[in-house]
C-alpha positions in Angstrom: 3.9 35.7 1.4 7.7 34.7 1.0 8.8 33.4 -2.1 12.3 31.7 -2.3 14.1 29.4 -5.5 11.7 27.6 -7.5 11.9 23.9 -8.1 8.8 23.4 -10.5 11.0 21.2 -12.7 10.9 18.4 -10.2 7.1 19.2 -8.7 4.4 21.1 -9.6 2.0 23.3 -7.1 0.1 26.3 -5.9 -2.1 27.0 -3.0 -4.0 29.8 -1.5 -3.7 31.5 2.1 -6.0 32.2 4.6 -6.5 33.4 8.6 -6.4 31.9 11.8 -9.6 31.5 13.6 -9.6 30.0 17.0 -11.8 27.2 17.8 -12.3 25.7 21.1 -12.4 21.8 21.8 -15.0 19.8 24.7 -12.7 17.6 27.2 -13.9 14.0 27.4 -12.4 10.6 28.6 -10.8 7.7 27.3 -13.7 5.8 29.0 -15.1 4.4 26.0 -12.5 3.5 23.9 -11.8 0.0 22.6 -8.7 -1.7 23.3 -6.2 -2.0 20.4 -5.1 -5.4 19.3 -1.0 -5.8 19.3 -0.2 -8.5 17.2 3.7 -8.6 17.0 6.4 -7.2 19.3 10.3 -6.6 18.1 13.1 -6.0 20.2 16.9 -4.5 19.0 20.3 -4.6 20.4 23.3 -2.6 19.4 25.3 -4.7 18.4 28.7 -2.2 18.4 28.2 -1.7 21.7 27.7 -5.1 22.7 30.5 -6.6 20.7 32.7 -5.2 23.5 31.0 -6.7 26.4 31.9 -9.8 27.9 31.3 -13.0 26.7 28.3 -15.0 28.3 26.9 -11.4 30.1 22.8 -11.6 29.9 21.4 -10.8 26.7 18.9 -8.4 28.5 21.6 -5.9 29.8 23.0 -5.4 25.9 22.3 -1.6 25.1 19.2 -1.3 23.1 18.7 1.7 21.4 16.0 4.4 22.4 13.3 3.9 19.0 12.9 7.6 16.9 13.0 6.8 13.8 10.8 4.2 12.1 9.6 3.8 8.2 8.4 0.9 5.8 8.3 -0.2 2.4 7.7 -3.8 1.0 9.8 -6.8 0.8 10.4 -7.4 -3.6 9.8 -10.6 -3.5 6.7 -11.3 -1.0 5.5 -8.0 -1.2 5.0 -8.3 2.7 6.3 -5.0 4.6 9.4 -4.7 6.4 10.3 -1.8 8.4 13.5 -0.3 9.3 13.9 1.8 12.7 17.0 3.5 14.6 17.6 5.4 17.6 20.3 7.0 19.5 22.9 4.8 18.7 25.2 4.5 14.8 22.8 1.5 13.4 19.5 0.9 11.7 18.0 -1.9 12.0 15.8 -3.6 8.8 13.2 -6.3 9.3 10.2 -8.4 8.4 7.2 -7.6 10.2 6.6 -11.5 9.8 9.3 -11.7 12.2 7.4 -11.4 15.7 7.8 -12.4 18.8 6.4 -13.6 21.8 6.3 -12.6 25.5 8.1 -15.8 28.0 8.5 -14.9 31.3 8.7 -10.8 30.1 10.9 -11.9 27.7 10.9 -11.2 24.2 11.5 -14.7 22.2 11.8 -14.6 18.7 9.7 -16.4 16.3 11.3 -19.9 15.2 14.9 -19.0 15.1 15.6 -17.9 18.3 17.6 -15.1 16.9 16.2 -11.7 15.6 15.8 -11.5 11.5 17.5 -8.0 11.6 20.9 -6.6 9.9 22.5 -4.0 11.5 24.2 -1.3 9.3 27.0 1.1 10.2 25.7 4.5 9.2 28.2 6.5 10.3 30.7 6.7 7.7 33.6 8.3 10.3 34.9 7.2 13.8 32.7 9.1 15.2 29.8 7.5 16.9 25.7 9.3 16.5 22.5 9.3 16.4 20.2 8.1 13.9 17.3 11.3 14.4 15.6 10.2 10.7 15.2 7.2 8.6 12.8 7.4 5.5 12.3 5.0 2.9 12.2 6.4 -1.2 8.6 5.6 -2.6 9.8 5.2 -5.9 13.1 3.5 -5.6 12.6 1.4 -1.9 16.4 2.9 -1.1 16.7 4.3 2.2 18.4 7.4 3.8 19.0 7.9 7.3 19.6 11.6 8.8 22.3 11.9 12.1 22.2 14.4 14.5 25.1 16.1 12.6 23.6 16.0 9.8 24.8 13.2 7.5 22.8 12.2 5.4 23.4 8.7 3.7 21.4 6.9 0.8 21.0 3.2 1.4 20.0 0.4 -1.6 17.4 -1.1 -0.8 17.5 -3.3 2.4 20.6 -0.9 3.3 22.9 -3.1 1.5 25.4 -0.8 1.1 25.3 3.1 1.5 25.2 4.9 -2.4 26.3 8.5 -1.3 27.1 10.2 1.6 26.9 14.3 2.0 25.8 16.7 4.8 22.7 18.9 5.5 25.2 22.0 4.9 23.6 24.7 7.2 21.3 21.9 9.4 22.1 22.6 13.0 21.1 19.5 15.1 19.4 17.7 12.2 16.1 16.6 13.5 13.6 15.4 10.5 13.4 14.2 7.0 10.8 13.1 4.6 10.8 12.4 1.2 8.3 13.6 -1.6 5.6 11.3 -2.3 6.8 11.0 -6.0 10.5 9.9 -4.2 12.2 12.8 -6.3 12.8 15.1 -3.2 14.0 14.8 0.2 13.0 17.6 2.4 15.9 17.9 5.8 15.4 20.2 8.7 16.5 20.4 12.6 17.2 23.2 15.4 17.9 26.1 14.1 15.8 27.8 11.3 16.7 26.0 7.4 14.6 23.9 5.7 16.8 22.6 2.6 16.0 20.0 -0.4 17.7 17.3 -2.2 16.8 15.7 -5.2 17.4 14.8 -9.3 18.7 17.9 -11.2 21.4 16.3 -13.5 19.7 15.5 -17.1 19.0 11.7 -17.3 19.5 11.5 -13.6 19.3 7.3 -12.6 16.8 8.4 -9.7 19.2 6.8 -7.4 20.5 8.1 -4.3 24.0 8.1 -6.2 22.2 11.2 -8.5 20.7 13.3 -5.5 22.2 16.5 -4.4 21.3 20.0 -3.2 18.1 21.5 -5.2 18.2 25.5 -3.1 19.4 27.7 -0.8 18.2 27.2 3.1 14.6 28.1 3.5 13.9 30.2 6.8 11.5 28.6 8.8 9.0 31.3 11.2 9.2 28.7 13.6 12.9 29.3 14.5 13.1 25.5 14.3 12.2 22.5 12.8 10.9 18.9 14.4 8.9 17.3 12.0 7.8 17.5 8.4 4.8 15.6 6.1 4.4 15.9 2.9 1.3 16.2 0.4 0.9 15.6 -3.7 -2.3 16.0 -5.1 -2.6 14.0 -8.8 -4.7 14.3 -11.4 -6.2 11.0 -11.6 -6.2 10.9 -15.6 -2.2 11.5 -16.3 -1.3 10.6 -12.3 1.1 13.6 -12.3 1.3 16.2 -9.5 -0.6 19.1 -9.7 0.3 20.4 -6.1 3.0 19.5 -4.0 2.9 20.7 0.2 4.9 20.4 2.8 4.3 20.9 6.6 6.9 21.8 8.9 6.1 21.7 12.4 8.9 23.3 15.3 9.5 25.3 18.4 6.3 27.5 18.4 4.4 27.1 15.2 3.6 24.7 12.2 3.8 26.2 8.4 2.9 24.9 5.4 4.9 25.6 2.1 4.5 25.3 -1.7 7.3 23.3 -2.7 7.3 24.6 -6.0 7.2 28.1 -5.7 9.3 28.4 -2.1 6.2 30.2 -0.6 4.8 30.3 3.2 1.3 29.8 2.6 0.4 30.0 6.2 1.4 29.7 9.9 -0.2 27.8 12.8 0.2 28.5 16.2 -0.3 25.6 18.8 -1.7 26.7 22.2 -3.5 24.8 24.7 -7.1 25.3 24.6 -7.6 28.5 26.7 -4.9 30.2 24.5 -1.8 31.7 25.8 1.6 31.0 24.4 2.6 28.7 21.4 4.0 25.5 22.1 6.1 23.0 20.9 4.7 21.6 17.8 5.8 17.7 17.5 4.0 16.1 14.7 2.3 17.2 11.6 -0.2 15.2 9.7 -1.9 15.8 6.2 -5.4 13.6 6.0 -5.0 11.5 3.0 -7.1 14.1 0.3 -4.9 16.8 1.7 -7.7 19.2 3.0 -6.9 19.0 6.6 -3.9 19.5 8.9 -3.2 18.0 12.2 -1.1 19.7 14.5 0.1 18.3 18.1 3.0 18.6 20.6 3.1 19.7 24.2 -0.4 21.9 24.0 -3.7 20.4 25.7 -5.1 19.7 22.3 -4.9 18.4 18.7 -5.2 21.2 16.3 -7.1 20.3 13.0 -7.0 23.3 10.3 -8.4 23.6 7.2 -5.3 23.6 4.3 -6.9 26.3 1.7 -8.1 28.2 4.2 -5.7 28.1 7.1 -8.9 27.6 9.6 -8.8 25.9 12.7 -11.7 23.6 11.8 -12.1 21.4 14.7 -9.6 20.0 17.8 -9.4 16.6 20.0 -8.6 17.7 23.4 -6.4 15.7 25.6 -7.5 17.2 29.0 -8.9 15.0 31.3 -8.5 12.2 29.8 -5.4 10.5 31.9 -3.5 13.4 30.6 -0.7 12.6 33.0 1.6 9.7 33.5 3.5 8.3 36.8 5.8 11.4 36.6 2.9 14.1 36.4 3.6 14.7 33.2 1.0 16.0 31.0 0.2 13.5 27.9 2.3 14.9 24.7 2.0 14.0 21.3 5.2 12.4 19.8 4.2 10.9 16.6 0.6 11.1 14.5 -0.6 9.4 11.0 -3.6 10.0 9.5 -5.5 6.5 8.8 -8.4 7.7 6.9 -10.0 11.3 6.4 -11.7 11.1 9.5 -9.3 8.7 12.1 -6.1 9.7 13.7 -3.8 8.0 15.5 -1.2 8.9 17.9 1.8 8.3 19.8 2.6 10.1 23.2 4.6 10.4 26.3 1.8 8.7 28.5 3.0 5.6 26.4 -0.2 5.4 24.7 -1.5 4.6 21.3 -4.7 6.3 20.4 -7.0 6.3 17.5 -9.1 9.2 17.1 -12.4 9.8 15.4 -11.1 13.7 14.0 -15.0 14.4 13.3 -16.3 14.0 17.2 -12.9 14.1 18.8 -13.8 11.2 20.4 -11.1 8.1 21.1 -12.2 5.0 19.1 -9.2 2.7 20.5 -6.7 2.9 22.6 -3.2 0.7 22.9 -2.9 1.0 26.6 1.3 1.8 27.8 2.4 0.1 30.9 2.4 2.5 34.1 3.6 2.5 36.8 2.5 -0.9 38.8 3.2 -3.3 35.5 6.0 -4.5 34.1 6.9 -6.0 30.8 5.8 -9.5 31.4 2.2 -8.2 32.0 1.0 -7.7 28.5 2.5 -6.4 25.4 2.4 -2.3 25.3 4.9 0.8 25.3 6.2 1.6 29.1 8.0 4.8 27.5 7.1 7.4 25.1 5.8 6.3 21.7 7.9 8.4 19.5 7.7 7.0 16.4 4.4 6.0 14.4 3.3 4.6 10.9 0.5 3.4 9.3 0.5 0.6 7.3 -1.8 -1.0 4.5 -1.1 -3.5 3.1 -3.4 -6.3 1.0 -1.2 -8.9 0.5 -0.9 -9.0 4.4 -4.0 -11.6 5.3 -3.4 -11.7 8.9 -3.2 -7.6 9.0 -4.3 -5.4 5.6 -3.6 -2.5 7.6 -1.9 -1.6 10.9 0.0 0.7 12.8 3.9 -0.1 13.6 5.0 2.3 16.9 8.2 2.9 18.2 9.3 3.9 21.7 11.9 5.4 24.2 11.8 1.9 25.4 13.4 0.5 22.5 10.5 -1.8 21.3 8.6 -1.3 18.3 5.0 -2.9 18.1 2.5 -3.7 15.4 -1.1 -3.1 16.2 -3.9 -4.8 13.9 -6.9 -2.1 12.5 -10.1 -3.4 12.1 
């Protein structure tokens, strides 16, 4: 077990380590699945780059910005969620989910005003033009940072307003993930090369506002020699609501891990492999379940890995052979992006431009958003036609029309919001 610099004073945790067992999964189809209803589509321009096109050229060729990064919070005064999303080009983009739009001729026509209810934001703060690889929204304070692919990081009021600090993942070589704490104290920043580092509160009678944040420990070495994407887990004692365990999973180029925050310790290491074994793959996404007991683990392998968190055993898997497991291209069906919905359903996001929930129990598919292949177009219906790289799950009760729902992102710069039963 490796033990690095504490940070108890901000969270509290400890955890147990186990061994791998290896646990095989039966391939089935997507035969039965139900279709998933999508009940609002948003489009996104960039509007730096299409400031400098001509006057009167068609809206549709303005540079739209490949979706992979997506997160929500809730509007202060309706309490209805809003989302913010960016891609590969120097903006984020906030809006109302409330917002849709509608489908004219493959079109996308916004609702009412005929003009999209989205601010654009420069993050950048230099000349220098990048990509937006992570946006994630403070639980406890609704402000917003957004990671680049150099690895600014900049703290946004809420609504991205106005940016509150800037700094840079020192030590973060192409920044590729960040996520912050589920009490909104820390913000956990990783990317291609092997560090793991934390920001958070540590000046007495800190404001919790981006404007107090900075660096909480050395880098972190990470087994997997590289880091993709991260979740986080609290566990809180229901009588006082304060933490009592604090987890993070880190998912990269041949393994996921999963670390106690507090204490800077590895408590265990998960290889991905397709189902007949052989070598680790890319891991993707990372999903705690909602109680924290269970671990999903997905990427370019054959299959979902679900492992056990105390005692780092591979419990159960989905398999994703045979089941349309390629697109136009020939290219096997990878997981992009996964949420947990319940204990027991998972959905995903993958390069077959597919949404998929899962029952985790029988590995069965419940539901299925269907992406466009290769004989439809746009105008057809409203789905994905590239990979869904960005997913969240959203419930909300003052929503009537949709309590909860998943909001997906995709290389083909649309993000759609699909209503759960």
């Amino acid at each position: 077990m490796k033990r690095f610099l504490s940070i108890a004073a901000l969270l509290f945790a400890t955890l147990s380590a186990g061994s791998f067992v290896p646990l095989k999964a039966n391939a089935q189809d997507l035969s039965g699945a139900r279709g998933l209803d999508p009940i609002g589509l948003y489009t996104f321009f960039n509007t730096l780059q299409s400031e400098a096109m001509k006057e009167g050229e068609p809206e549709e060729q303005k540079l739209a910005p490949v979706i992979t990064a997506l997160d929500v919070a809730s509007n202060p005064t309706t309490g209805k969620t809003i989302f913010y999303v960016g891609g590969d080009a120097p903006d984020f983009y906030y809006r109302d989910v409330e917002d849709v739009e509608r489908l004219e001729n493959g079109v996308a026509i916004p609702k009412e005003t005929g003009k999209g209810m989205y601010k654009v934001v420069r993050t950048t703060m230099s000349q220098v033009d990048d990509w937006i690889r992570a946006i994630a929204v403070n639980p406890a304070t609704a402000e917003v940072a957004t990671l680049t692919q150099r690895g600014q990081i900049v703290i946004w009021a809420p609504g991205g307003s106005r940016p509150v600090k800037v700094f840079e993942a020192k030590g973060i070589n192409g920044a590729h993930a960040m996520k912050f704490s589920p009490n909104g104290k820390i913000l956990a920043v990783c990317g291609f090369n092997n560090n793991l580092r934390f920001y958070g509160y540590l000046k007495e009678g800190a404001s919790f506002t981006g404007s107090d944040f900075e660096e909480i420990n050395t880098a972190w070495p990470l087994s997997s020699r590289s880091c993709t994407t991260l979740d986080f887990y609290s566990d809180r004692d229901p009588a006082t609501g304060l933490c009592t365990s604090t987890l993070l999973a880190v998912g990269g180029r041949e393994t996921a891990e999963i670390w106690d925050v507090v204490n800077g310790a590895s408590l265990g290491e998960f290889r991905l492999t397709n189902q007949n074994g052989g070598v680790p793959r890319r891991v993707r996404a990372v999903a705690f379940s909602p109680d924290g007991k269970r671990l999903a683990v997905a990427g370019d392998a054959d299959q979902i890995q679900i492992w056990d968190v105390a005692s780092n055993k591979l419990v159960s898997s989905v398999s994703l052979s045979n089941r349309g497991a390629q697109n136009q291209g020939g290219v096997s069906r990878r997981i992009f992006s996964m949420a947990f919905i319940d204990n027991n359903t998972l959905a995903t996001g993958d390069s077959v431009n597919d949404v998929i929930i899962w029952d985790v129990a029988s590995g069965r598919a419940t539901r299925q958003g269907k992406g466009l292949k290769q004989n439809e177009t746009k105008s057809d219906r409203i789905a994905h036609s590239g990979t869904v790289a960005s997913l969240v799950y959203v419930e909300n009760a003052k929503d009537d029309e949709a309590p909860r729902s998943l909001l997906t992102g995709g290389f083909d710069t649309l993000v759609i919001r699909w209503k759960l039963p």
